[in-house]
PDB file of N, CA, C and O in Angstrom:
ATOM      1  N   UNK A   1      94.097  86.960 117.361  1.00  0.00           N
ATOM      2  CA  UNK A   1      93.199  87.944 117.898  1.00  0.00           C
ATOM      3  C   UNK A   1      92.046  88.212 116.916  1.00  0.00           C
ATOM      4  O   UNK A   1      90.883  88.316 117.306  1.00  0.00           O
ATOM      5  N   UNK A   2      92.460  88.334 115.458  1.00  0.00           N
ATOM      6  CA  UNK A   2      91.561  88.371 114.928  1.00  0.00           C
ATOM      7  C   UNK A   2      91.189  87.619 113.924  1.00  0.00           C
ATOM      8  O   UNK A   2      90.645  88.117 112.939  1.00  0.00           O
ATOM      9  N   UNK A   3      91.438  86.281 114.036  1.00  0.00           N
ATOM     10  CA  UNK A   3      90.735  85.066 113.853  1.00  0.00           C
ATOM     11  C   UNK A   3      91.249  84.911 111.981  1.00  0.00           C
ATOM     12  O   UNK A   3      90.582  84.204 111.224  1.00  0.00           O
ATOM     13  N   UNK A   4      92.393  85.625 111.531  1.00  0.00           N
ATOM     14  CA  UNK A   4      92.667  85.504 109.800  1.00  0.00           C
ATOM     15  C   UNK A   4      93.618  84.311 110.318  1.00  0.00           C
ATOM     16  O   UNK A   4      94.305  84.256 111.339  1.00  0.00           O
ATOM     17  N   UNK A   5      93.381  83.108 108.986  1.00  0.00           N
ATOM     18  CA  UNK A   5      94.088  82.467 108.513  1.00  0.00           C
ATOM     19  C   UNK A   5      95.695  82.855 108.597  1.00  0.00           C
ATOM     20  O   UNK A   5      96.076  83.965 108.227  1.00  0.00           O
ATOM     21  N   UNK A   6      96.626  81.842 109.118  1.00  0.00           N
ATOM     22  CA  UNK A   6      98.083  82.340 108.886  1.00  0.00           C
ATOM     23  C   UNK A   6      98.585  81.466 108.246  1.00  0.00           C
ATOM     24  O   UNK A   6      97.986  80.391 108.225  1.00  0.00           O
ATOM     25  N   UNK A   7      99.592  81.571 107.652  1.00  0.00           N
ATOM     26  CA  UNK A   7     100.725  80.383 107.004  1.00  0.00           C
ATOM     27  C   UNK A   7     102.056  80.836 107.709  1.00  0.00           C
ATOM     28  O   UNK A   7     101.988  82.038 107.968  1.00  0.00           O
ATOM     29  N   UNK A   8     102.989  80.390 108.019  1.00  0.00           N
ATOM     30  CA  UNK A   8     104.801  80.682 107.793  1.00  0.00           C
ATOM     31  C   UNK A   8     105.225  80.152 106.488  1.00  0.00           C
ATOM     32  O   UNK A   8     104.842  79.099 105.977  1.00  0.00           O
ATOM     33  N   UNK A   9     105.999  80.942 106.044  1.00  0.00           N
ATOM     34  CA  UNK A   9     106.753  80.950 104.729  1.00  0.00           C
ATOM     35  C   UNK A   9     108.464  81.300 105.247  1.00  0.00           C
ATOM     36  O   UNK A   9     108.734  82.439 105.628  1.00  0.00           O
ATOM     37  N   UNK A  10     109.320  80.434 105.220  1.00  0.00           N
ATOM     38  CA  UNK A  10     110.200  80.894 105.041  1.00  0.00           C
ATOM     39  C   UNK A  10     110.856  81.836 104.378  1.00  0.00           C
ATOM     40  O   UNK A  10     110.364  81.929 103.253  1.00  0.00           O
ATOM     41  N   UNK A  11     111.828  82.661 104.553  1.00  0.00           N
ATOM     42  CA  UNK A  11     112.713  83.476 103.683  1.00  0.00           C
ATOM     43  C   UNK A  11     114.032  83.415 103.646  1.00  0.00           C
ATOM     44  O   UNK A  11     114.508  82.455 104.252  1.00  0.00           O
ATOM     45  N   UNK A  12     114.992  84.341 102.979  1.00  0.00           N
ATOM     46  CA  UNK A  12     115.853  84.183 103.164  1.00  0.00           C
ATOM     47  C   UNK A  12     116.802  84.434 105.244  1.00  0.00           C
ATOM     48  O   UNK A  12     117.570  83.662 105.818  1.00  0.00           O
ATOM     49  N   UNK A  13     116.292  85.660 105.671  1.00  0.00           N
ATOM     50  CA  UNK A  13     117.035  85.468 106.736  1.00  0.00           C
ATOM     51  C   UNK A  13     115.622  85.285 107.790  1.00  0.00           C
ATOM     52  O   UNK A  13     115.783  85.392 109.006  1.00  0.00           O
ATOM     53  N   UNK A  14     114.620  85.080 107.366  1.00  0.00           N
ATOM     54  CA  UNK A  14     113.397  84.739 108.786  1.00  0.00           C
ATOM     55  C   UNK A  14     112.258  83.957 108.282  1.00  0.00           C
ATOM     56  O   UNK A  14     112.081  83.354 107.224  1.00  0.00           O
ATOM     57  N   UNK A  15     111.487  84.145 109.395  1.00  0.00           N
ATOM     58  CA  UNK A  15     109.898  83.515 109.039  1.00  0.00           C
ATOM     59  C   UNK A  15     109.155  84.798 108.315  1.00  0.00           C
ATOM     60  O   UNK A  15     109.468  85.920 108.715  1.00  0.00           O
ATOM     61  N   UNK A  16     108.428  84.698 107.530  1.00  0.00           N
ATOM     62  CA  UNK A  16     107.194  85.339 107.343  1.00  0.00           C
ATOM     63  C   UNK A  16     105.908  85.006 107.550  1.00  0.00           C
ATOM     64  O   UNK A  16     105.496  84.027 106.928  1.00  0.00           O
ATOM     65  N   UNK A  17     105.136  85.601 108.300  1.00  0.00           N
ATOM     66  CA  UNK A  17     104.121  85.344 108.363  1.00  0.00           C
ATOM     67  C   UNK A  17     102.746  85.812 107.543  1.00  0.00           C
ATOM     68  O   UNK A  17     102.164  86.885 107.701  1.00  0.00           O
ATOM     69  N   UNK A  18     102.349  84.673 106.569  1.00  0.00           N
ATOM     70  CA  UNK A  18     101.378  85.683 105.798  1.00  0.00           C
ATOM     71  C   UNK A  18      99.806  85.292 106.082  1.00  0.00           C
ATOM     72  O   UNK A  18      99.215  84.216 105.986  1.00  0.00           O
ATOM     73  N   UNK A  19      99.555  86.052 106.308  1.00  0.00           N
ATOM     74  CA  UNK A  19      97.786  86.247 106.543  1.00  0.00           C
ATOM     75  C   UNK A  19      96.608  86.602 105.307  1.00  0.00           C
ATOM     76  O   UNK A  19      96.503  87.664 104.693  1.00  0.00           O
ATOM     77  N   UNK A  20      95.856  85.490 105.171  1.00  0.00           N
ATOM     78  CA  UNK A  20      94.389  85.763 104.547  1.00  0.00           C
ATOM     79  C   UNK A  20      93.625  86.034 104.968  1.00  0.00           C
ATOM     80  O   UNK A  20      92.981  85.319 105.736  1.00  0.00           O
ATOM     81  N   UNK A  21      93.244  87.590 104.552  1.00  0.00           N
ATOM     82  CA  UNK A  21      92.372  88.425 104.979  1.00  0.00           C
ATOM     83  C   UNK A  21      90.574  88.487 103.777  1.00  0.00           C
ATOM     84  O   UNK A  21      89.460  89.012 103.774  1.00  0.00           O
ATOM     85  N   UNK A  22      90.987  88.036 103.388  1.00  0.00           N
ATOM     86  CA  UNK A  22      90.162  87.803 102.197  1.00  0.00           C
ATOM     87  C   UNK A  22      90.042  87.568 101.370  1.00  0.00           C
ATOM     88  O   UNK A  22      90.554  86.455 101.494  1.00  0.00           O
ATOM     89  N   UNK A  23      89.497  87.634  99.441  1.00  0.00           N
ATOM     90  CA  UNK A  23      89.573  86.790  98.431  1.00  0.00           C
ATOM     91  C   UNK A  23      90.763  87.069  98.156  1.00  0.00           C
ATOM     92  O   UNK A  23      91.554  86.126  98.130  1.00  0.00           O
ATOM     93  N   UNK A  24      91.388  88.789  97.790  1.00  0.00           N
ATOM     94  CA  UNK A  24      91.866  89.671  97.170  1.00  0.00           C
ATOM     95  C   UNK A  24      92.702  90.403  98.088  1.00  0.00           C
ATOM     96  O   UNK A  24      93.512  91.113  97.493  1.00  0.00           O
ATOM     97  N   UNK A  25      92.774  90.467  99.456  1.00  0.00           N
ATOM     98  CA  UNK A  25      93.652  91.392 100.183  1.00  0.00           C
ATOM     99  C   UNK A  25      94.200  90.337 101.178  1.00  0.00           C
ATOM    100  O   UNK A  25      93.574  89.612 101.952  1.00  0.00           O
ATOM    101  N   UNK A  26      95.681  90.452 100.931  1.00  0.00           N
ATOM    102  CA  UNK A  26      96.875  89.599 102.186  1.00  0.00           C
ATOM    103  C   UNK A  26      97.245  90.820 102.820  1.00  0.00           C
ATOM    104  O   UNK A  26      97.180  92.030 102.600  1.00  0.00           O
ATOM    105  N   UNK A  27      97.820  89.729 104.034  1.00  0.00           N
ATOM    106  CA  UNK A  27      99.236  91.172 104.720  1.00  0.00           C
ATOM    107  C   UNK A  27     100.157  89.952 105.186  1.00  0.00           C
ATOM    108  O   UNK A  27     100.376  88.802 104.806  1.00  0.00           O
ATOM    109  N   UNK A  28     100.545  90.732 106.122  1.00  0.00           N
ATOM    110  CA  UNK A  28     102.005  89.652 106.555  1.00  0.00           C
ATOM    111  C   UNK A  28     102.648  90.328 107.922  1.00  0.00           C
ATOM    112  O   UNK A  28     102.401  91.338 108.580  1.00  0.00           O
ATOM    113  N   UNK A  29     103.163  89.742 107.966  1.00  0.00           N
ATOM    114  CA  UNK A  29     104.298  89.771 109.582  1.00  0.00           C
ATOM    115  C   UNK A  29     105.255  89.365 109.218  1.00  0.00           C
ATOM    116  O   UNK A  29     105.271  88.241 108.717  1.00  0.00           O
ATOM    117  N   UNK A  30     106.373  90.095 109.327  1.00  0.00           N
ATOM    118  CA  UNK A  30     107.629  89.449 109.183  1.00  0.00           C
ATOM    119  C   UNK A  30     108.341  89.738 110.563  1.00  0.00           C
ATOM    120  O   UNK A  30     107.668  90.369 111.378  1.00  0.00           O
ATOM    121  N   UNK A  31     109.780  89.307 110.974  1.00  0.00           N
ATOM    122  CA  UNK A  31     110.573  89.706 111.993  1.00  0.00           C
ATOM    123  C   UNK A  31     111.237  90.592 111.589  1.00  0.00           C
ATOM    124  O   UNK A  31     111.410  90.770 110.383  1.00  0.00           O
ATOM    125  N   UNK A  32     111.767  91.358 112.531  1.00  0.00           N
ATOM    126  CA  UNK A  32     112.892  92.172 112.725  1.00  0.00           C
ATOM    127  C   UNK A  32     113.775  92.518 113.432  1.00  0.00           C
ATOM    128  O   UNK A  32     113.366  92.334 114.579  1.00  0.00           O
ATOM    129  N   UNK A  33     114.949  92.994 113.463  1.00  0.00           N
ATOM    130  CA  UNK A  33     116.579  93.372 114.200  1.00  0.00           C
ATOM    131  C   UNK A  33     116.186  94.218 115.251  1.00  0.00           C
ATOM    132  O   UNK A  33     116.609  94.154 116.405  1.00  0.00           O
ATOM    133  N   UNK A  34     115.124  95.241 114.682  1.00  0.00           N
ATOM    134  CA  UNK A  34     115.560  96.466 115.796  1.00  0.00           C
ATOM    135  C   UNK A  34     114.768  96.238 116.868  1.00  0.00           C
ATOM    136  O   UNK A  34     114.320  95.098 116.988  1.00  0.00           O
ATOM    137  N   UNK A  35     114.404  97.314 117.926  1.00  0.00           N
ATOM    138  CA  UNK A  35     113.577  97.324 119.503  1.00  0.00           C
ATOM    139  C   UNK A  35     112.127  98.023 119.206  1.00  0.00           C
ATOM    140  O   UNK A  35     112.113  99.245 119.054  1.00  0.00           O
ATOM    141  N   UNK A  36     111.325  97.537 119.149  1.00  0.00           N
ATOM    142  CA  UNK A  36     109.983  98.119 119.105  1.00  0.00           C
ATOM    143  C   UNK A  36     109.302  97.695 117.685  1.00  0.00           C
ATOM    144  O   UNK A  36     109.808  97.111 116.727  1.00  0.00           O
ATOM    145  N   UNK A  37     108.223  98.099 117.846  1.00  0.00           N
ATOM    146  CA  UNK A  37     107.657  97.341 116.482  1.00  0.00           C
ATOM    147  C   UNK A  37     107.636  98.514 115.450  1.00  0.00           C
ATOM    148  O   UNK A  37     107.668  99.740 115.564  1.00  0.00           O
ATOM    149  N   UNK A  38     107.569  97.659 114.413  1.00  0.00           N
ATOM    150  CA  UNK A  38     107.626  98.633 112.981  1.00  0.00           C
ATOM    151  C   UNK A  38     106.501  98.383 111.861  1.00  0.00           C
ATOM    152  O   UNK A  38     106.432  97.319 111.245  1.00  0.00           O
ATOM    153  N   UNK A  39     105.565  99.538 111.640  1.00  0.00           N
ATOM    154  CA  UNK A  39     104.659  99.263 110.902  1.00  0.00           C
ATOM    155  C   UNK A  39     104.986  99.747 109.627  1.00  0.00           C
ATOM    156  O   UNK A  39     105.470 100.876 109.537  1.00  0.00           O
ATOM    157  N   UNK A  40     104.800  99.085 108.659  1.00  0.00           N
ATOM    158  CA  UNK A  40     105.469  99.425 106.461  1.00  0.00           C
ATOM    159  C   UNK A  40     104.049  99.117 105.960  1.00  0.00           C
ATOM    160  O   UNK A  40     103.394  98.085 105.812  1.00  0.00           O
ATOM    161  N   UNK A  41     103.912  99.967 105.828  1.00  0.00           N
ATOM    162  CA  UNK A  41     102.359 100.100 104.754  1.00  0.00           C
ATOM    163  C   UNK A  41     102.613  99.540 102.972  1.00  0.00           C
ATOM    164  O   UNK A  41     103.034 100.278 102.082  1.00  0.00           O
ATOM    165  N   UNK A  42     102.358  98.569 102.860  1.00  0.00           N
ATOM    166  CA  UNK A  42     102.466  98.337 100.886  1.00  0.00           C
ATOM    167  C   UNK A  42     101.102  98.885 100.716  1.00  0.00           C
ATOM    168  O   UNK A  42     100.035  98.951 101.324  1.00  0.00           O
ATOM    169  N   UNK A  43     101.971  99.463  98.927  1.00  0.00           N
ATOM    170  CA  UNK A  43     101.244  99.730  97.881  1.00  0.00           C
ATOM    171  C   UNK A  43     101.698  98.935  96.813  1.00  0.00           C
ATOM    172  O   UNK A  43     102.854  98.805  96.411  1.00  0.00           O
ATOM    173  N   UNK A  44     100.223  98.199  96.220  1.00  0.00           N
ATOM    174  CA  UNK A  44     100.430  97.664  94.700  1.00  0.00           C
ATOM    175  C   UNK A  44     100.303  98.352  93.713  1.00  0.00           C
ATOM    176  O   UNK A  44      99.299  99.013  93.445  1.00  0.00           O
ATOM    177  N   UNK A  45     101.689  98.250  92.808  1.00  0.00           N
ATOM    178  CA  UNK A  45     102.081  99.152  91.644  1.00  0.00           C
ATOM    179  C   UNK A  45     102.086  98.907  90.848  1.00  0.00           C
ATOM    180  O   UNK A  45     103.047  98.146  90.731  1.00  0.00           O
ATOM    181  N   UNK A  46     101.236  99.078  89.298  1.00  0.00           N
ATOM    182  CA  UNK A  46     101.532  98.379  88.352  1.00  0.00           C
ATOM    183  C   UNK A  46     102.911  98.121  87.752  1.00  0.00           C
ATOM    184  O   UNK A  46     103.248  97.120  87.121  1.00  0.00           O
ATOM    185  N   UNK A  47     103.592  99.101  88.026  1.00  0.00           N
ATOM    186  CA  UNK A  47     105.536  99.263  87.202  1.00  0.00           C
ATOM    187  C   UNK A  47     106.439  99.643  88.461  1.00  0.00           C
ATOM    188  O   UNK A  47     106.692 100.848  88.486  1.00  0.00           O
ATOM    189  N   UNK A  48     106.902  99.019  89.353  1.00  0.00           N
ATOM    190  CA  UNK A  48     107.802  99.227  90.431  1.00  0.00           C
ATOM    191  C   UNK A  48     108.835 100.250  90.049  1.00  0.00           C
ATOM    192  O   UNK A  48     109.082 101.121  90.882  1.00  0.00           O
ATOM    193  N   UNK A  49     109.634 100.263  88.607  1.00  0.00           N
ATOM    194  CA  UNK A  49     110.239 100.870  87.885  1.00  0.00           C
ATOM    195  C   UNK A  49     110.118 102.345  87.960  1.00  0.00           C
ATOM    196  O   UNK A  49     110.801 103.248  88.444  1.00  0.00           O
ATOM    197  N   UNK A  50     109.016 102.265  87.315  1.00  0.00           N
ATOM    198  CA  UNK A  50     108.100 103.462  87.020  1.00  0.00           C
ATOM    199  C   UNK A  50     107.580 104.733  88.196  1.00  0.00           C
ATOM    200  O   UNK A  50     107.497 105.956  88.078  1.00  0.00           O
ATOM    201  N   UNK A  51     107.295 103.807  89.329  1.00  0.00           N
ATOM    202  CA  UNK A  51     107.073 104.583  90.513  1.00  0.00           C
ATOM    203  C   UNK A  51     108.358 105.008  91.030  1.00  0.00           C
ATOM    204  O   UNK A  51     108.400 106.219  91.249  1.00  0.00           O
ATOM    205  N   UNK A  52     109.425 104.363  91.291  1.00  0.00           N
ATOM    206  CA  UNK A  52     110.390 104.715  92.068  1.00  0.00           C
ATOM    207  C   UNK A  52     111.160 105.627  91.360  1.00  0.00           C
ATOM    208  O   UNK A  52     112.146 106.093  91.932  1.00  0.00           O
ATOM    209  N   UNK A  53     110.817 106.088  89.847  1.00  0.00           N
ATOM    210  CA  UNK A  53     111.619 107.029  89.345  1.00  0.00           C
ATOM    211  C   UNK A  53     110.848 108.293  89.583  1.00  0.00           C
ATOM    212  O   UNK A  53     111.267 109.368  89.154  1.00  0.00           O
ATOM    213  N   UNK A  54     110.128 108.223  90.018  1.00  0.00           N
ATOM    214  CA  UNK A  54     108.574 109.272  89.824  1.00  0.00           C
ATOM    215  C   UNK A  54     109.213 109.350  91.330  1.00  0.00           C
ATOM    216  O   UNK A  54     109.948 110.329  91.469  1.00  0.00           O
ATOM    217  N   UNK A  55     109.102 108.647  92.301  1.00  0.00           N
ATOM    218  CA  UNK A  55     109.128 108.784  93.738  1.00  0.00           C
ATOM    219  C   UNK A  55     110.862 110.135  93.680  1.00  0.00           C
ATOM    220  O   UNK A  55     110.924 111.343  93.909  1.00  0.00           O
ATOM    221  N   UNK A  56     111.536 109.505  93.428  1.00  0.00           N
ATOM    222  CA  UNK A  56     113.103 109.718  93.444  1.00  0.00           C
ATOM    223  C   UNK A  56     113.227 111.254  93.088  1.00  0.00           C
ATOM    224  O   UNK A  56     113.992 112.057  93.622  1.00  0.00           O
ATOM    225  N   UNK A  57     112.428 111.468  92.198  1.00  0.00           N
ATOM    226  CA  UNK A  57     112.050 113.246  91.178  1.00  0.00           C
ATOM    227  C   UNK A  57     111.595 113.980  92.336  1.00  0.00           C
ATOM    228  O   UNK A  57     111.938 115.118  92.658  1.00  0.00           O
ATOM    229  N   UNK A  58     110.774 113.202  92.937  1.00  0.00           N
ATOM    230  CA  UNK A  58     109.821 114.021  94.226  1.00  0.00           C
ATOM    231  C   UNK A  58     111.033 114.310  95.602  1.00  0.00           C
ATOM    232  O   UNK A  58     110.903 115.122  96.518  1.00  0.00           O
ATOM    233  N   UNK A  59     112.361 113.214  95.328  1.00  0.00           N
ATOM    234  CA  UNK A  59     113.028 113.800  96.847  1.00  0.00           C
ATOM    235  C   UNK A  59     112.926 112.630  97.636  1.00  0.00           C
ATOM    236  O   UNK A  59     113.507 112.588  98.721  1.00  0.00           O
ATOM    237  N   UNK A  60     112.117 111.472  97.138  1.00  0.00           N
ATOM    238  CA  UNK A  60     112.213 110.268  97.809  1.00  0.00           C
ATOM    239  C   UNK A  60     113.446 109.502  97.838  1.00  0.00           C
ATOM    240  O   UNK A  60     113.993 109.446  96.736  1.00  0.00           O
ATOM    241  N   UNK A  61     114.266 108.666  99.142  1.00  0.00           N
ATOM    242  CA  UNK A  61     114.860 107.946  98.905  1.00  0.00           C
ATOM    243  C   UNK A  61     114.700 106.703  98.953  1.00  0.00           C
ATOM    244  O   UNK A  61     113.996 106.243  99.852  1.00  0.00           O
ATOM    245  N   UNK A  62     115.364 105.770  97.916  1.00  0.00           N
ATOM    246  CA  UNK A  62     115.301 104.196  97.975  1.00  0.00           C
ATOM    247  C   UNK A  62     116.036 103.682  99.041  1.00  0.00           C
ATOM    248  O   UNK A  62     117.231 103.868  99.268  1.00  0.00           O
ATOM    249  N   UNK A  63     115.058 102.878  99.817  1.00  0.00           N
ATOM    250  CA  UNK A  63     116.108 102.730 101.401  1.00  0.00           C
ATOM    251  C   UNK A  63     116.050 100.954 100.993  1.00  0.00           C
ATOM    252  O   UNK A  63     116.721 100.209 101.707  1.00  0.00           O
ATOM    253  N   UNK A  64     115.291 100.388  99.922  1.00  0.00           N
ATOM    254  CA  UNK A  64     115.582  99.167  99.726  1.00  0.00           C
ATOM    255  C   UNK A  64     115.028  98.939  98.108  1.00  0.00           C
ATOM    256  O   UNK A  64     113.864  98.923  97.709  1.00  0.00           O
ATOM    257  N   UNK A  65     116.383  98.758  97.282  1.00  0.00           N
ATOM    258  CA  UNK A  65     116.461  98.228  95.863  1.00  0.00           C
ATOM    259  C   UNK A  65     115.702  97.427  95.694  1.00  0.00           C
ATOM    260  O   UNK A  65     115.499  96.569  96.554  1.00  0.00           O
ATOM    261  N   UNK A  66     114.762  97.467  94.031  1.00  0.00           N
ATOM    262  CA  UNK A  66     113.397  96.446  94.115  1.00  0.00           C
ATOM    263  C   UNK A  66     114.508  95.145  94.488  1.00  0.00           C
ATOM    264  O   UNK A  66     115.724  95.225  94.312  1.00  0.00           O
ATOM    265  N   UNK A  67     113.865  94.074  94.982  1.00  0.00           N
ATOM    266  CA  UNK A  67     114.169  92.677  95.254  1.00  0.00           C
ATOM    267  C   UNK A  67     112.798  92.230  95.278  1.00  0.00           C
ATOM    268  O   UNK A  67     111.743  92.472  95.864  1.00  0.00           O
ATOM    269  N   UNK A  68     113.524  91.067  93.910  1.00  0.00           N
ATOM    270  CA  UNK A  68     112.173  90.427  93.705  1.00  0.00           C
ATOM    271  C   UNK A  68     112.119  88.694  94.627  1.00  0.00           C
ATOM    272  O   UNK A  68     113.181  88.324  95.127  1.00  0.00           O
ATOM    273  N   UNK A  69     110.876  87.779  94.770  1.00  0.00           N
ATOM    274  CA  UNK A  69     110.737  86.863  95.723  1.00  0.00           C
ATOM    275  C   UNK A  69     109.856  86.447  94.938  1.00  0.00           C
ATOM    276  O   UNK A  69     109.556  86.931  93.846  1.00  0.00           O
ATOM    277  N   UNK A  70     109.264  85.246  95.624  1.00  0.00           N
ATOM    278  CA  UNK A  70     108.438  83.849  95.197  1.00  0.00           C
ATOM    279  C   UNK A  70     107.102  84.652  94.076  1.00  0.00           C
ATOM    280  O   UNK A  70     106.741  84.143  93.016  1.00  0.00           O
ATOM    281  N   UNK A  71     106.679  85.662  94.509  1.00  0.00           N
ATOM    282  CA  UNK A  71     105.236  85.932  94.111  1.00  0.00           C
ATOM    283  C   UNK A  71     105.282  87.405  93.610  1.00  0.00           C
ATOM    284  O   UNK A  71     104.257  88.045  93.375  1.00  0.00           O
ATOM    285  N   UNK A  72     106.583  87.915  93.459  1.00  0.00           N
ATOM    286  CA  UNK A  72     106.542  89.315  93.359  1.00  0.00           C
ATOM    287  C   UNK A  72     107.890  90.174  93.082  1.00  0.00           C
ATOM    288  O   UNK A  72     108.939  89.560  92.887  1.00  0.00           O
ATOM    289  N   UNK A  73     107.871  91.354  93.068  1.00  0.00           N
ATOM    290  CA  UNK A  73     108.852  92.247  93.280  1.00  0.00           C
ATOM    291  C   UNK A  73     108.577  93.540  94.592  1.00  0.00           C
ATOM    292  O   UNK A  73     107.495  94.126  94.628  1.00  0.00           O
ATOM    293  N   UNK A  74     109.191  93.715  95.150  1.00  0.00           N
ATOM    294  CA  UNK A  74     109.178  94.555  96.341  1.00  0.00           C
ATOM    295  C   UNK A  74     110.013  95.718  96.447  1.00  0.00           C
ATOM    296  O   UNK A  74     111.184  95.511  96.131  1.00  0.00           O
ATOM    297  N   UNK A  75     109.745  96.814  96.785  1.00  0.00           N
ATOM    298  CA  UNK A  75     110.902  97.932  97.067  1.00  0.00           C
ATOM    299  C   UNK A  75     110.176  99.253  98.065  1.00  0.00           C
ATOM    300  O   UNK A  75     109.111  99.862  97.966  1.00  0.00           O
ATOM    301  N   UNK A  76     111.469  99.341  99.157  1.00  0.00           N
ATOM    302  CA  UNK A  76     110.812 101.189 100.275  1.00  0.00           C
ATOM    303  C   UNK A  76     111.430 102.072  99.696  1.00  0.00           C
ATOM    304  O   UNK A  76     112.462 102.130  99.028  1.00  0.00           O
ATOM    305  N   UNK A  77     110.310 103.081 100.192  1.00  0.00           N
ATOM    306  CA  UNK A  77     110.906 104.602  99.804  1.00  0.00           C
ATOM    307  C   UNK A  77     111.027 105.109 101.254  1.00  0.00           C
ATOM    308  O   UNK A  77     110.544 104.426 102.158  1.00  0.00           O
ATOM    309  N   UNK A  78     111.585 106.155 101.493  1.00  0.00           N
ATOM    310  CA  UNK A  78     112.072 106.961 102.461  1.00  0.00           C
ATOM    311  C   UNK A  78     111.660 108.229 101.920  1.00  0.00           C
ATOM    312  O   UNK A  78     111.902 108.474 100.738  1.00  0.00           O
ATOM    313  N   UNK A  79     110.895 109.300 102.856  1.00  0.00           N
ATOM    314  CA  UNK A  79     111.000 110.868 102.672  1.00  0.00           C
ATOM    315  C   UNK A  79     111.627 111.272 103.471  1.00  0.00           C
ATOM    316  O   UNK A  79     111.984 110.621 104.453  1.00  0.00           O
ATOM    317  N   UNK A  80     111.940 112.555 103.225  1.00  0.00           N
ATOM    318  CA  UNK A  80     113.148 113.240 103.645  1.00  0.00           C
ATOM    319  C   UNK A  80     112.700 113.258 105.566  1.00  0.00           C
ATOM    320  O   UNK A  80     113.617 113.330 106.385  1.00  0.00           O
ATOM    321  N   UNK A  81     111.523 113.197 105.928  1.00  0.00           N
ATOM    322  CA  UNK A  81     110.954 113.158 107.255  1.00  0.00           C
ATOM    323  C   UNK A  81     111.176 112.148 107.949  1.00  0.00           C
ATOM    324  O   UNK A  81     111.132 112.167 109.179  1.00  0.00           O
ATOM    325  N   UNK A  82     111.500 110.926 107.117  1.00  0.00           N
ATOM    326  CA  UNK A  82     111.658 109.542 107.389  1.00  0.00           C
ATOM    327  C   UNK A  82     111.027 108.841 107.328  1.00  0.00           C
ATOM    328  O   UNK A  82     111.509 107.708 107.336  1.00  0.00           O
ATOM    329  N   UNK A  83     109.410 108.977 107.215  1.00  0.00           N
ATOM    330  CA  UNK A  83     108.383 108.297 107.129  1.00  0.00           C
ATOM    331  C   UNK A  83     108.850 107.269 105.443  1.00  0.00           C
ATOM    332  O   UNK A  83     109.542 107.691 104.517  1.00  0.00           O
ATOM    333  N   UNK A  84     108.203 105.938 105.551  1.00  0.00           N
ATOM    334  CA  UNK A  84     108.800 104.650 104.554  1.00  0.00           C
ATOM    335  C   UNK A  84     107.343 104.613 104.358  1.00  0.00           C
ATOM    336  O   UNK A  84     106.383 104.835 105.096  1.00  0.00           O
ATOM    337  N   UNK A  85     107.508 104.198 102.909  1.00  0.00           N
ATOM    338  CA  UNK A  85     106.349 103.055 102.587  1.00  0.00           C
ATOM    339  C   UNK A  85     107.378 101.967 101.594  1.00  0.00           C
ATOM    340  O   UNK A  85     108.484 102.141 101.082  1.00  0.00           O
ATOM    341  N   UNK A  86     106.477 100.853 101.610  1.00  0.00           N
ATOM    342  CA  UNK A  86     106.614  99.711 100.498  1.00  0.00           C
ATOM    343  C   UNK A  86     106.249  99.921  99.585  1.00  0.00           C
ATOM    344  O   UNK A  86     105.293 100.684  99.726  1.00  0.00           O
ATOM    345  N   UNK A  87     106.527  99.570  98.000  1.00  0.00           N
ATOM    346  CA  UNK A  87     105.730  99.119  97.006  1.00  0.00           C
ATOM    347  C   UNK A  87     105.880  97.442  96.409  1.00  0.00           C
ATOM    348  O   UNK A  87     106.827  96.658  96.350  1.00  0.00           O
ATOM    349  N   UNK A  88     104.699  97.381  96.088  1.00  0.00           N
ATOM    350  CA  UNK A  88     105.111  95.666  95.726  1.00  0.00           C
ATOM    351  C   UNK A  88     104.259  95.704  94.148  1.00  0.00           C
ATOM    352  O   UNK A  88     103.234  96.373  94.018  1.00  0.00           O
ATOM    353  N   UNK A  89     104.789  94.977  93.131  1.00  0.00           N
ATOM    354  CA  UNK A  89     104.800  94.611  92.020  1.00  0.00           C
ATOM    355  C   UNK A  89     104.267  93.220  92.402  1.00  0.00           C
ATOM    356  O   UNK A  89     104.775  92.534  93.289  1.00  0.00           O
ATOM    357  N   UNK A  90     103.101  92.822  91.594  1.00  0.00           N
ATOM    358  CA  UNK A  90     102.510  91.029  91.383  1.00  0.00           C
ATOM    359  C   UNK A  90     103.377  90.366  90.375  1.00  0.00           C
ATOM    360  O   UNK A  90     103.331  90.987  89.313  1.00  0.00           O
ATOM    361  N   UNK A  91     104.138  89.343  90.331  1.00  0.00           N
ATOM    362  CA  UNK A  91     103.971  88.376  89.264  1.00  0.00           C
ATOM    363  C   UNK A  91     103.017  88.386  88.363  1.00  0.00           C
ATOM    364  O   UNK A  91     103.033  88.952  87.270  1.00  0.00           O
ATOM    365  N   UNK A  92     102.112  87.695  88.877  1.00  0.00           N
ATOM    366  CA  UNK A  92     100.833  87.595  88.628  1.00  0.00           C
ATOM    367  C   UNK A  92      99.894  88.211  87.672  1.00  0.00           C
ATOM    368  O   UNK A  92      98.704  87.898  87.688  1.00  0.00           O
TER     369      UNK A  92
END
């Protein structure tokens, strides 16, 4: 629809789909289990560490332990409302 570059990348249990959006900004598509679609907003963090202890003080919960992959480290937070975000750590 809107004309970005895609690749598939395998993972461990699906496809990912990652999209070039420009020099400096990706996104991605991945699959999922449940009924309806699900939108996860990432943020790049300099210390994944660092944030999620800061997040955790605030009342946040870790709804997924960093796990790191090909290009990175990754981890969600949960607020008490339910609303999630991502954070992702570069290799790089």
């Amino acid at each position: 629809m809107f004309g970005w570059p895609a690749e598939a990348v395998d993972v461990a249990h699906c496809t990912y789909l990652s999209l070039k959006l420009g020099d400096g900004i990706e996104g991605g598509i991945v699959e999922h289990d449940g009924e309806g679609s699900l939108w996860l907003p990432y943020v790049e963090v300099a210390d994944l560490g660092d944030v999620i202890e800061r997040a955790r003080a605030l009342g946040a919960v870790v709804v997924l332990e960093p796990r790191e992959g090909p290009v990175g480290w990754r981890s969600i937070l949960a607020v008490p409302s339910g609303a999630r975000i991502a954070l992702w750590q570069s290799k790089v």
